[in-house]
Structures are given as C-alpha cells and as structure tokens.
N, C-alpha and C positions, 0 to 999 in steps of 0.2 A: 685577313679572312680566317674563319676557322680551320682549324687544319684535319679534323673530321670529316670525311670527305660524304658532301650532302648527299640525301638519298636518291636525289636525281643524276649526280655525278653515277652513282653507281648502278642505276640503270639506263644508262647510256653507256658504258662502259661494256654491260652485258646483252644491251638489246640494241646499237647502234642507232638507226633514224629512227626513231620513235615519231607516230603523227608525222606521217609523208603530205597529207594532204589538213587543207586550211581549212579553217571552222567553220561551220555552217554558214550562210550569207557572208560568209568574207568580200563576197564580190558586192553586196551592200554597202560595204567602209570602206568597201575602193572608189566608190562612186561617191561615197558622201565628202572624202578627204576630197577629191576632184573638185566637186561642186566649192567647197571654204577655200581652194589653191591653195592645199597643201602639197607643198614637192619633196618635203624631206620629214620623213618616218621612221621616229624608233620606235623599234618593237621592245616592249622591256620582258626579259624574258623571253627569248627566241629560241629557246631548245636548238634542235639539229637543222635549224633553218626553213621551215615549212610557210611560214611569213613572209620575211625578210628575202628568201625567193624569189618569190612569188611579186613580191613587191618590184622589185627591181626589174622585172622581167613586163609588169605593166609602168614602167617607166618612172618609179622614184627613185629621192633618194634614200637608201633604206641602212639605216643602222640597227646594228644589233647588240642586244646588252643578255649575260645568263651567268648563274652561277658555275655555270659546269664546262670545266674546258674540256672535255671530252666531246659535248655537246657544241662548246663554238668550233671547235676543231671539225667536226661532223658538218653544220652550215658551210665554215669556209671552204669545203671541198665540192659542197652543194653548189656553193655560188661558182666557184672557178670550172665544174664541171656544163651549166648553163650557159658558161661565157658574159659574165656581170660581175661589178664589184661591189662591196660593201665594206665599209666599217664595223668592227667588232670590239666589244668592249667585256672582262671580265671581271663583273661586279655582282654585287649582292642588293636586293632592292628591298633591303630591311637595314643600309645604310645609303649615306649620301651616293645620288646617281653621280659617276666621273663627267658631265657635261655641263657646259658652260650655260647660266640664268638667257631661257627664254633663244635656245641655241636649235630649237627644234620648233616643227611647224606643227605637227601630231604624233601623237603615242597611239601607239596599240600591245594593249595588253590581255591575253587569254588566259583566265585562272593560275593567275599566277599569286598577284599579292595578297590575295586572303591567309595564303602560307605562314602565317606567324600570329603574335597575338597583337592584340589591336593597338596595342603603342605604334608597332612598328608597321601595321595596314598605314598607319594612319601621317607615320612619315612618309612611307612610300608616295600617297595622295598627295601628300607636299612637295617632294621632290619633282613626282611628272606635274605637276605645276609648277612649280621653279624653272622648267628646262623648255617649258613651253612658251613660243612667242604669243603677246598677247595677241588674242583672236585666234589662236591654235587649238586644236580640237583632240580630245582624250578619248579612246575609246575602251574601256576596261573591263573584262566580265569577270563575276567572283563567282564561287561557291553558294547555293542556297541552299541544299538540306548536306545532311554525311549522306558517305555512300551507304546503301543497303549491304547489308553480309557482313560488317565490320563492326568490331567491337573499339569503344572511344573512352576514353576518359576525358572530362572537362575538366580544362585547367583553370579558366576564367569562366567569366558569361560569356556566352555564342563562341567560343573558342575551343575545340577537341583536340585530343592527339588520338593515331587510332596505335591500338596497340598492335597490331602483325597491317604485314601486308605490305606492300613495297613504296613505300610514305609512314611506317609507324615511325614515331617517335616525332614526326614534323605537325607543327600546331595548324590547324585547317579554322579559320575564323568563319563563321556559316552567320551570314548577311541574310536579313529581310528588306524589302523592297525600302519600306520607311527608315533603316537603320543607311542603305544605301544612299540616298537621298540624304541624309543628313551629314554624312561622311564628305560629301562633295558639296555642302552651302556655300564652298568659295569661288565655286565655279560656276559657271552657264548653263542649266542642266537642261538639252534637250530632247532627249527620250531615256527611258528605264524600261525595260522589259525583260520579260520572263521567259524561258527559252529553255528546252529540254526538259519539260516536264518538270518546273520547280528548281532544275539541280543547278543549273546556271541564271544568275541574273546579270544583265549588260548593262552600262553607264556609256550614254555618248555627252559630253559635257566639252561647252567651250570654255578658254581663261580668259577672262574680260581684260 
C-alpha cells in the first residue's frame, strides 16, 4: 500500500468518528438486503464504523474493509463499545478486495469508489462482483457533480482532483446517471436514482 498516508487516514486521525450516523434511507437497504436473504455484508469502505454498526446491531453479518487504520481502529472500538463483532479488513478498493470469489451475500458502498480515475472505479466494480455470491445484491452510491466552492483540475474526462481542501490531490470521478448504468452492464440493475440534489447517485444492482 502506499506509504503516503491517504487524505482520509488523515482526517480521521484529526477529526476521529467522522459520519456517526448512516446515510439517508439506510433503513431502505436494510430492508431490501432482508427481503434477497442477505445475512452477510460488507461494507467497502466503512470509515469509523457508521455502517458496519449499525448493521450488526440489526442482525448481520457485517464486514468491514477502509483504507485508513486509523478509521478501522475507530469502528473496531465502535463495534466492541455496542457489544457486536465484526470482521475488519485493511485494504485499498483501487486493488484486489482480500475476500474470497462470491464469499459475500451484499456490498454496501457510500461514495467511496468514484475516488480514483476510472481504470481503477472500474476494478473496483469487478471486484465487489467477484466477491459477491451469485444472486447477491451491490448497493453503491457515487459522486454526481464536484462539490460547490472548490477549485478542480481534470485529469481525465469526468475525472477531477480538487486542488485545496481536505480530499485535494485525491481524483473524484463525477458519474451521470447513463455512464452509471453502463459501468454495471454486468450486473442486474435494479434501481439508479438520484439523491441529494444531483451530488449523489445510487446503484442497487444484483450478480446473476
């Protein structure tokens, strides 16, 4: 792993639990995983545990994967402070995920993998399909515009780094609903929507 330490490592290092509470309708993809019987859920990208929580606490079982040990270090305290356990995993999701082909029932991921340029979105999409059992269901939301107030350079098409600000220099890939859609043709795609005013768009997608 890079020995740079990510921009997320180091605001968790300075701002501890970051995102105490779960993203909007979380209690919508707890009810949808329910409905497919899914019992075991990783979160890719679990920050300081707000998920992977939460999950466990409604009865899965919840894995968690981040690049920032600071940040798994922060869940695992989360989790043993709840009285629940989880699995933790410290990886990068712009290389191979450490879990074993189709070793999971559903993913859930919150703006995470848009973070790089689109080679590496685009592994990431392969891998939480690799690790998914088939008939397991992907829940993924990306980036759809940059944020307002921030000055960006494009490095690719739909791909920015912003220059200041507590994520410069980290590539933010900014997804249209049609480009989203085409990035998952491998999977079962059933719903795409739009959420928070344009800035976030969701993927709930199954692997056949």
């Amino acid at each position: 792993m890079n020995s740079i330490p990510h921009p997320w490592e180091e605001i968790y290092k300075r701002e501890g639990r970051v995102f105490p509470e779960p993203f909007p309708r979380f209690r919508e993809v707890v009810e949808t995983f329910r409905l497919h019987d899914c019992s075991i859920i990783l979160d890719v990208g679990c920050g300081s545990g707000r998920h992977v929580v939460q999950l466990a606490k409604q009865g899965f079982r919840s894995l968690g994967l981040d690049i920032s040990p600071t940040a798994l270090s922060l869940a695992q305290a989360w989790m043993r402070q709840e009285g629940h356990e989880a699995s933790f995993a410290l990886a990068d999701t712009r290389q191979p995920l450490p879990f074993r082909d189709g070793s999971v029932e559903g993913v859930l991921s919150t703006q995470v993998i848009h973070h790089a340029r689109i080679t590496a979105v685009r592994k990431a999409i392969r891998e939480i399909r690799r690790v998914l059992e088939p008939g397991g269901l992907a829940f993924v939301t990306v980036s759809g515009r940059k944020d307002a107030g921030l000055e960006f350079e494009e490095i690719e098409p739909g791909t920015f780094v912003p220059i200041a600000g507590p994520e410069a220099g980290l590539p933010h890939h900014i997804f249209t609903v049609e480009e989203l859609r085409a990035e998952f043709e491998d999977y079962q795609i059933l719903d795409v929507s739009v959420r928070a005013e344009g800035a976030v768009l969701a993927v709930l997608a199954r692997k056949p």
